[in-house]
C-alpha positions as a Python dict, from the first residue, in 0.01 Angstrom:
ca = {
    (1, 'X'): (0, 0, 0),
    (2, 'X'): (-192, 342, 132),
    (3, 'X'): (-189, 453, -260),
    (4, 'X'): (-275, 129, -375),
    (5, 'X'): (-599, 144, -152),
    (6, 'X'): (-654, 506, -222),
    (7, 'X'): (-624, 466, -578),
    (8, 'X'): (-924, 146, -549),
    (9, 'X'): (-1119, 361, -317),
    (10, 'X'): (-1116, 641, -629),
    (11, 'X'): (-1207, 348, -848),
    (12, 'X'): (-1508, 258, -610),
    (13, 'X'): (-1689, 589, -589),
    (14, 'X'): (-1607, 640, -967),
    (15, 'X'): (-1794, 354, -1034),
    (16, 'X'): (-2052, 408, -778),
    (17, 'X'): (-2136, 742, -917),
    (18, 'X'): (-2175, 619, -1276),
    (19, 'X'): (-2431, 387, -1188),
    (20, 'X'): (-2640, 560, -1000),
    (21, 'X'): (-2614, 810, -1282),
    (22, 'X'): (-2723, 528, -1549),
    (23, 'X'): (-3002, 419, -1240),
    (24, 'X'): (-3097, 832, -1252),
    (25, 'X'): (-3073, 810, -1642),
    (26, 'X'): (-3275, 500, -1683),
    (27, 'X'): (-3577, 683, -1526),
    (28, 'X'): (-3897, 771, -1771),
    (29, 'X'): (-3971, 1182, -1779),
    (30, 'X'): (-4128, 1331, -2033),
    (31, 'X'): (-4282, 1701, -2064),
    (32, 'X'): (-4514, 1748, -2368),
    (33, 'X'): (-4818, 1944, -2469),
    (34, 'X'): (-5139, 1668, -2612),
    (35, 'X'): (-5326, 1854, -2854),
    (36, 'X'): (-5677, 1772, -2800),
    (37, 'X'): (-5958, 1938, -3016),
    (38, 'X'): (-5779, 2342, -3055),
    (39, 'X'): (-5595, 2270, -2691),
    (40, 'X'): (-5266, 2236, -2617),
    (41, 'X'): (-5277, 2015, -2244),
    (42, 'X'): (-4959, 2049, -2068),
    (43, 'X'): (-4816, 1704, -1886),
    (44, 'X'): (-4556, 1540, -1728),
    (45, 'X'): (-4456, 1178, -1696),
    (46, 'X'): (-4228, 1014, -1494),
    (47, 'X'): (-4113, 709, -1349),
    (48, 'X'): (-4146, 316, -1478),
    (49, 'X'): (-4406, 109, -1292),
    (50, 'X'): (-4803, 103, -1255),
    (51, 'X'): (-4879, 434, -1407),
    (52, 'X'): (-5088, 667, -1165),
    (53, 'X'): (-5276, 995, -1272),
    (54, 'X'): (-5270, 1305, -1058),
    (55, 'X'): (-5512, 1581, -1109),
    (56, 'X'): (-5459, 1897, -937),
    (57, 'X'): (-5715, 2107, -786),
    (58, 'X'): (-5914, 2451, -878),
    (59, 'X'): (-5683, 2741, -934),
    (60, 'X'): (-5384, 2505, -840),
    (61, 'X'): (-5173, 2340, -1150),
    (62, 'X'): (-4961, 1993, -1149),
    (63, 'X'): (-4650, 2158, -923),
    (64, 'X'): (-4906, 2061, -603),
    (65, 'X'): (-4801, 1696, -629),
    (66, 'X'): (-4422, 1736, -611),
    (67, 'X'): (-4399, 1551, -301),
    (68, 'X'): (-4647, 1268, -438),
    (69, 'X'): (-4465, 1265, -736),
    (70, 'X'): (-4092, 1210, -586),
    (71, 'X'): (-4275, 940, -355),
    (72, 'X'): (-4465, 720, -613),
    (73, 'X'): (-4194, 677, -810),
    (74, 'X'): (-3984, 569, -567),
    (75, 'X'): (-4193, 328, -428),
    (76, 'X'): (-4255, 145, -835),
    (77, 'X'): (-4500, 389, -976),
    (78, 'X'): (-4508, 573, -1291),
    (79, 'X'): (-4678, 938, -1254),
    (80, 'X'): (-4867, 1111, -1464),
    (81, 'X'): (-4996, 1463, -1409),
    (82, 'X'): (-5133, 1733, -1602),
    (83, 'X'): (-5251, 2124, -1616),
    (84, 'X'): (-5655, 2132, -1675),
    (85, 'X'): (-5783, 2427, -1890),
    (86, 'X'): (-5752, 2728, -1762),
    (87, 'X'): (-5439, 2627, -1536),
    (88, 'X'): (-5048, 2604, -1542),
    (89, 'X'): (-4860, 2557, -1875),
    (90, 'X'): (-5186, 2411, -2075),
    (91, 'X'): (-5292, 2644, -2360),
    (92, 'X'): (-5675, 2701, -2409),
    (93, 'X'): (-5808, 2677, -2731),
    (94, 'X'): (-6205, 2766, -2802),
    (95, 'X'): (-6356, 2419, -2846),
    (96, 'X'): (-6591, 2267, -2535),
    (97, 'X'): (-6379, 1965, -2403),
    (98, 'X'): (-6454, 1714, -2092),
    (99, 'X'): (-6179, 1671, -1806),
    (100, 'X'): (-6276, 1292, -1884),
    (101, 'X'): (-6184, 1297, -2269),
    (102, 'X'): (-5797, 1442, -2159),
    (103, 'X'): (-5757, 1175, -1928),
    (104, 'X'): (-5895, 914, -2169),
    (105, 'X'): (-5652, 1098, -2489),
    (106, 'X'): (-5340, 1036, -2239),
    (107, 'X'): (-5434, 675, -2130),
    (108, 'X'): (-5468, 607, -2502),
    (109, 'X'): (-5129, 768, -2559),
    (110, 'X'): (-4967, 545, -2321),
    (111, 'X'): (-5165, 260, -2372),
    (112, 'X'): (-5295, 199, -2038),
    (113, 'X'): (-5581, 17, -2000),
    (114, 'X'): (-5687, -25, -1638),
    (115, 'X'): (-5539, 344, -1423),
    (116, 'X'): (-5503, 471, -1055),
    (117, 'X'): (-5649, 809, -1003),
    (118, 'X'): (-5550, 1078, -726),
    (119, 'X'): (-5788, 1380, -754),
    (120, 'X'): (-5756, 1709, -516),
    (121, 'X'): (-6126, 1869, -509),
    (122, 'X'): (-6238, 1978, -850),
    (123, 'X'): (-5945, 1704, -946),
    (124, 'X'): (-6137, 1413, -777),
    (125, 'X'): (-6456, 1558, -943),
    (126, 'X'): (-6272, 1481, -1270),
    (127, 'X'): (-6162, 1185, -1155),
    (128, 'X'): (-6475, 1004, -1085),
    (129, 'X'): (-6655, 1162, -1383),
    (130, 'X'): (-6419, 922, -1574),
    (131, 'X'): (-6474, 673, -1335),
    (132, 'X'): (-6847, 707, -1486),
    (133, 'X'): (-6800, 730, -1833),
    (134, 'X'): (-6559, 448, -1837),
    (135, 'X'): (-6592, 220, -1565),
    (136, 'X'): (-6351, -42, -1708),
    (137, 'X'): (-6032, 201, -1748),
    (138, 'X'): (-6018, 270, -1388),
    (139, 'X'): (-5805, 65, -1086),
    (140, 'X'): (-5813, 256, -781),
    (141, 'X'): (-5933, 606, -710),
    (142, 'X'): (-5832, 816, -419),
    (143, 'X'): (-6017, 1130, -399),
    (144, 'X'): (-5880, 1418, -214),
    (145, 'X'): (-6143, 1671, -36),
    (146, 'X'): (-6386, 1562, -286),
    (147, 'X'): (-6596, 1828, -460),
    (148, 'X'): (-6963, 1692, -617),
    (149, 'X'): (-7078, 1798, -903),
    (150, 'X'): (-7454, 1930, -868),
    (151, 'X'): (-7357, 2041, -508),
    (152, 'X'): (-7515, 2380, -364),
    (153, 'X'): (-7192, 2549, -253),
    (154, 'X'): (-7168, 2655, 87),
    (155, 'X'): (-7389, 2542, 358),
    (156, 'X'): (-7077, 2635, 539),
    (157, 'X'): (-7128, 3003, 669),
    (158, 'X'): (-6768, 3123, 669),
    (159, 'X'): (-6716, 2981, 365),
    (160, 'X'): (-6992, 3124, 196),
    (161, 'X'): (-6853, 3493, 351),
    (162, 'X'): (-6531, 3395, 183),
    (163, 'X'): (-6657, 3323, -161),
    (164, 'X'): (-6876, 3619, -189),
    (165, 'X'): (-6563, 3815, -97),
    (166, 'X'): (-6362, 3633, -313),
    (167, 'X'): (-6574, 3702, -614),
    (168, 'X'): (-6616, 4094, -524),
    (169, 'X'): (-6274, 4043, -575),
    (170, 'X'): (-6284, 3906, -925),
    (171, 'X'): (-6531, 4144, -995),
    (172, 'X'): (-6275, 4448, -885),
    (173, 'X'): (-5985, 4262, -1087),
    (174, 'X'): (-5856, 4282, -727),
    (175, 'X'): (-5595, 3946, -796),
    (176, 'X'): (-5456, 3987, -459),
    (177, 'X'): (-5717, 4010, -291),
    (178, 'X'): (-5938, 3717, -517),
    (179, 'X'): (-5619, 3480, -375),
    (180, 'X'): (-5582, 3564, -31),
    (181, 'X'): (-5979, 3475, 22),
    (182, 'X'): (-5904, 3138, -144),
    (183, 'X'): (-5636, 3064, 80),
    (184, 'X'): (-5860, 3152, 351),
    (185, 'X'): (-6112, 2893, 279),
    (186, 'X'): (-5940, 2617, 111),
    (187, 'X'): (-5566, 2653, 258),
    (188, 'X'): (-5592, 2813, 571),
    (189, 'X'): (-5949, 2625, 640),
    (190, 'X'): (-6244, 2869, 667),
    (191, 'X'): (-6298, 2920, 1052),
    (192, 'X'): (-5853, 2899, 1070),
    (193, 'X'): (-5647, 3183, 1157),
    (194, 'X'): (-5374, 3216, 862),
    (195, 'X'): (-5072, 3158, 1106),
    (196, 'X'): (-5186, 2792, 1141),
    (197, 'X'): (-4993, 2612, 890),
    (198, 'X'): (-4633, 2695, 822),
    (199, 'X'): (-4549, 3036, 635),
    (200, 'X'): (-4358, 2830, 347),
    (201, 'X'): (-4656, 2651, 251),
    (202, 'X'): (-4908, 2931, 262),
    (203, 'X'): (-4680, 3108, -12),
    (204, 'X'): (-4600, 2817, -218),
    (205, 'X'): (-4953, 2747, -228),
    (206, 'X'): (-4994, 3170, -272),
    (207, 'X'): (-4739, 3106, -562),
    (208, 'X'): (-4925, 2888, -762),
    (209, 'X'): (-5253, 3073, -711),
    (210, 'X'): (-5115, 3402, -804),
    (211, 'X'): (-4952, 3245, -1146),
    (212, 'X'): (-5285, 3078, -1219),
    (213, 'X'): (-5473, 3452, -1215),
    (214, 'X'): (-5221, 3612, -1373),
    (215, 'X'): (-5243, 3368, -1718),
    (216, 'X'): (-5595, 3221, -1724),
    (217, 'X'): (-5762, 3530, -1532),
    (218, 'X'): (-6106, 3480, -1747),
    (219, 'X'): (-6056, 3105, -1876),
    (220, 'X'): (-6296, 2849, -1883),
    (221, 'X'): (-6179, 2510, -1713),
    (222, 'X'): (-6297, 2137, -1852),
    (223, 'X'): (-6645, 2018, -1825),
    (224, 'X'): (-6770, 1774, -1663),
    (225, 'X'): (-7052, 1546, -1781),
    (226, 'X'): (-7413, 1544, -1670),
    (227, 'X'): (-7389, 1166, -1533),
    (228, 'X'): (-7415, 1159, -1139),
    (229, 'X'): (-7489, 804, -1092),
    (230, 'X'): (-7188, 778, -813),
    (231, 'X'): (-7352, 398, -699),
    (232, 'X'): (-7245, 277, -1012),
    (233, 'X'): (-6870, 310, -963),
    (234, 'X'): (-6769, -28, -831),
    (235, 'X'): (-6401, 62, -797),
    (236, 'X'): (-6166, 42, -499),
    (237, 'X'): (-6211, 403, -343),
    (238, 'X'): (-6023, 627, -93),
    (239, 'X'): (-6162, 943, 14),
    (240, 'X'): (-5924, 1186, 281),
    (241, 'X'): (-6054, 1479, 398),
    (242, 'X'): (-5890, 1722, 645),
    (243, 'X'): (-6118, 1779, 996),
    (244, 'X'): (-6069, 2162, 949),
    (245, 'X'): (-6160, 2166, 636),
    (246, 'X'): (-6514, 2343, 473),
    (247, 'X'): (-6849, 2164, 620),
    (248, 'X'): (-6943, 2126, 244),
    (249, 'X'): (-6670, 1873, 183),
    (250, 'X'): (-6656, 1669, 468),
    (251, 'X'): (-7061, 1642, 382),
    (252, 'X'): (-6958, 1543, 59),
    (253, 'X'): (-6681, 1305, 173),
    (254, 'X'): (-6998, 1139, 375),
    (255, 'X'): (-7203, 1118, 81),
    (256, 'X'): (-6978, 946, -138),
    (257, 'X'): (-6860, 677, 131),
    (258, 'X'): (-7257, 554, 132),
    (259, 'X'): (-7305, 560, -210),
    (260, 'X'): (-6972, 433, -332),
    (261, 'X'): (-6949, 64, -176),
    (262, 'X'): (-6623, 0, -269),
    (263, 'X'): (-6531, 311, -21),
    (264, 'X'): (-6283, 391, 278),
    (265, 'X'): (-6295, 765, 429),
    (266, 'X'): (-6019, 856, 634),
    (267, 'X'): (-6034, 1227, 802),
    (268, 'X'): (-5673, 1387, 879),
    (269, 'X'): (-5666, 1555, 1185),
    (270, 'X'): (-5493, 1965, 1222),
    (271, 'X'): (-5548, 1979, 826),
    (272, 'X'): (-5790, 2147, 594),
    (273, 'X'): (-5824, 2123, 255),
    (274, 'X'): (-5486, 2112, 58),
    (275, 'X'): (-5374, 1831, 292),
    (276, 'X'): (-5171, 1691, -4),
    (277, 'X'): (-4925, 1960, 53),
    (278, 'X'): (-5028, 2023, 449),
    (279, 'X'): (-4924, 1696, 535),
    (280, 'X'): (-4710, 1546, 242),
    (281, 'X'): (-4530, 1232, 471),
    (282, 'X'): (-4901, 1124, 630),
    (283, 'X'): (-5117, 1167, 293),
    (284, 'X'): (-4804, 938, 90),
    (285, 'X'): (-4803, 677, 364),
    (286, 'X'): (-5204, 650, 353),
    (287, 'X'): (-5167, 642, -34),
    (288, 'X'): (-4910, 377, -76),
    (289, 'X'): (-5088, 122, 183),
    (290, 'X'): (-5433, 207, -14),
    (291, 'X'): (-5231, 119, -350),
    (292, 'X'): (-5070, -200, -248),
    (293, 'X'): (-5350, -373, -39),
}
């Protein structure tokens, strides 16, 4: 009898393991470059459900939304993220080329009609210039410490000093440097001590920065359009901003929740501007309950 049982209790985990294999199998991923114009736009797909677009931030690349990633497909969503010019694995050609036409070539590719949007700062800036140029193709956005195109960067005073040493630092070909004055302002928050957040997330964040100057040193990122008419975007809208992060933003953040009526703005508290990665669990919860209301 004890081998008999053994022997089905063998059986049981044998099978058990095969289908969550086929379950793990079964699961959409795809890596690719899009050629678009003389550019070769790294992405990454994955998951079956409502397909979601993630665009990453300024100097970042698509590894910043691991956490989202693993998350939204769980929970039914098909992701879809991607390196802008200048940025991770895409390969710059020569051409001029909108952020709005790549996310427009890889809704075409999969043949989505209507798509959520998650931008991260110059990401959400992408995002809702899309949102502009076409209003019908877009769901839900969710803008992450929203930049503005137009804006007069900084009106905040230690984030000013930060820039200007940031690009002495550019200027120098000082890399190190040119990343550890980004981090000040945008990960560690610009009046923040850098011991605030936890050491592995400064230098995963340090990581991706440092790869970014290292391969696109002197590239030129998308463009976005001249239209500004932010009023006209009737879509569903999230904005989340961190408390600690830049005035500028959280000015911004302001901005758009008057002149987007569609709008909710929800400020994280302890968090500044990568908040994403700061504060994975919170930011995925707030997501999700934006995405199925």
């Amino acid at each position: 009898m004890p081998k008999l049982i053994l022997f089905i209790c063998i059986n049981l985990i044998t099978i058990s393991t095969s289908y969550c294999q086929a379950e793990k199998s079964n699961i959409f991923k795809e890596k690719d470059f899009l050629t678009i114009k003389d550019h070769k736009i790294y992405y990454e797909v994955t998951g079956n459900g409502e397909p979601i677009l993630l665009i990453h931030g300024g100097y970042l690349s698509l590894d910043i939304w691991k956490e989202q990633i693993k998350f939204l497909n769980k929970n039914g969503f098909k992701t879809i993220v991607f390196d802008d010019l200048g940025h991770g694995k895409t390969i710059n050609g020569k051409e001029p080329l909108f952020g709005y036409q790549i996310i427009d070539e890889l809704t075409k590719k999969y043949k989505i009609e209507k798509i959520n949007i998650i931008g991260l700062s110059w990401g959400s800036m992408l995002a809702l210039d899309f949102a502009l140029i076409h209003p019908d193709n877009i769901d839900k956005l969710i803008l992450i410490s929203p930049g503005r195109n137009g804006w007069q960067y900084f009106q905040d005073a230690k984030a000013e000093d930060n820039y200007k040493k940031r690009q002495l630092a550019k200027n120098l070909g000082d890399k190190k440097a040119f990343v550890e004055y980004f981090q000040k302002n945008w990960t560690d928050g610009p009046n923040q001590n850098s011991n605030r957040i936890p050491k592995t997330i400064r230098e995963k964040i340090e990581n991706i920065l440092l790869k970014t100057v290292e391969n696109h040193w002197n590239e030129d990122w998308s463009t976005l359009s001249t239209e500004t008419k932010w009023s006209s975007i009737k879509a569903e809208t999230l904005l989340l901003t961190g408390d600690l992060d830049a005035i500028d933003i959280l000015q911004i953040a302001k901005l758009y929740s008057i002149e987007l009526k569609n709008s909710k703005w929800i400020e994280i508290k302890n968090s500044a501007h990568n908040i994403n990665i700061e504060k994975p669990k919170k930011v995925n919860r707030i997501i999700l309950k934006f995405l199925l209301n």
